[in-house]
Residue, then its C-alpha position, 0 to 999 in steps of 0.5 A: x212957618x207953614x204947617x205940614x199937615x202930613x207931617x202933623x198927622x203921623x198916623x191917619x190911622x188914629x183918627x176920631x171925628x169930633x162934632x162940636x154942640x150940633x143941638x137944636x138951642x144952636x143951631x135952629x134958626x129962632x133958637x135961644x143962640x143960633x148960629x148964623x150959618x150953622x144950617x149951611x155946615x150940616x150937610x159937610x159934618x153929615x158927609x164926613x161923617x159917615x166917611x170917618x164911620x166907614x173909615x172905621x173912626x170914632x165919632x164922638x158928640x159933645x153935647x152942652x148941658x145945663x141944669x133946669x135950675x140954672x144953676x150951674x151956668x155961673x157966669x155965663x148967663x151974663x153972656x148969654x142967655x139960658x139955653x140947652x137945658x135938660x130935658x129939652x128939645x134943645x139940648x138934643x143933638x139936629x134930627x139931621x146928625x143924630x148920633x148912630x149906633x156905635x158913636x160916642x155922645x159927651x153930654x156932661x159939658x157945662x163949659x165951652x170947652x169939651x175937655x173940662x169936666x167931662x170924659x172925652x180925653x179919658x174915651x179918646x186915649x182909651x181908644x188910641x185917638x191921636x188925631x181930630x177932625x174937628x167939625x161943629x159950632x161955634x167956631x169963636x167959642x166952644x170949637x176954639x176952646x176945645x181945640x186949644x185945650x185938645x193941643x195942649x193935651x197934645x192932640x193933632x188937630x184938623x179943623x174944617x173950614x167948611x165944617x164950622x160956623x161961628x157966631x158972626x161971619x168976621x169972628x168965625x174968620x177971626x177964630x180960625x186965623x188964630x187957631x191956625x196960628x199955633x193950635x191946629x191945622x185948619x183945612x177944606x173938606x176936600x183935603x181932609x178927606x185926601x189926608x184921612x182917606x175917608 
């Protein structure tokens, strides 16, 4: 079955852009857990960004965040390594997607998914969102854990191809075959714009 994503995305209207964990601990090449690639999406994220402003979208950053102490990794330290601690540069968002007046910031995420725990569906509805652009890192992780919990809550996801970055080439691809799947729709950023009108 092929998705239809106008048939989707019933009202563009209701629209927030999402920027999954675009911090420095990700991102920057060197990091604790950089992201191959994840340089290569900012320039994407940074366009449709201000065009979801001008649309007169939300856009909302999540942020993950740790505790100094460590304490509140539980098992992902046996994963990976500590990273975006409090207090550090590396838990702030890249100098080129800093978060501008008027955009929300979700900074109470422990886990790879952006719901739990946090705000973020309690911001979304009160603002009428039923719609996601979906942009950020890492495509295999907290990008996939996030929209598979986001379509179960019933939000109308579009993720965008060119707009995230996975943790290796073969499962960024991997990640994306499955969401496309049943969890949302995965598009280019030229279609994206064409189905938001931003």
């Amino acid at each position: 079955m092929t998705l239809d994503v106008h048939a989707l995305i019933e009202n563009p209207d209701r629209t927030a852009m999402l920027v999954v964990d675009m911090q420095n601990d990700f991102v920057i090449p060197g990091a604790p857990i950089a992201a191959p690639g994840a340089l290569d999406v900012v320039p994407v994220i940074s366009e449709l960004s201000a065009r979801a402003r001008r649309r007169g979208f939300p856009v909302v950053y999540t942020q993950e965040m740790h505790r100094p102490d460590e304490a509140d990794f539980g098992i992902e330290l046996h994963f990976e390594p500590p990273h975006c601690l409090e207090g550090t540069a590396g838990f702030e968002v890249i100098d080129q997607l800093k978060p501008e007046p008027g955009d929300i910031r979700i900074t109470g995420k422990r886990r790879y998914d952006a719901f739990l725990g946090t705000d973020l569906d309690l911001v979304l509805r009160a603002g009428g969102v039923q719609n996601l652009i979906v942009t950020g890192v890492c495509t295999d992780i907290c990008v996939t854990s996030t929209v598979q919990h986001a379509r179960n809550l019933d939000y109308r996801c579009f993720v965008v191809r060119e707009g995230v970055a996975g943790t290796s080439p073969e499962r960024h691809e991997a990640a994306l075959l499955c969401l496309e799947h049943v969890f949302a729709y995965v598009g280019s950023a030229e279609e994206c714009r064409s189905v938001f009108g931003i």
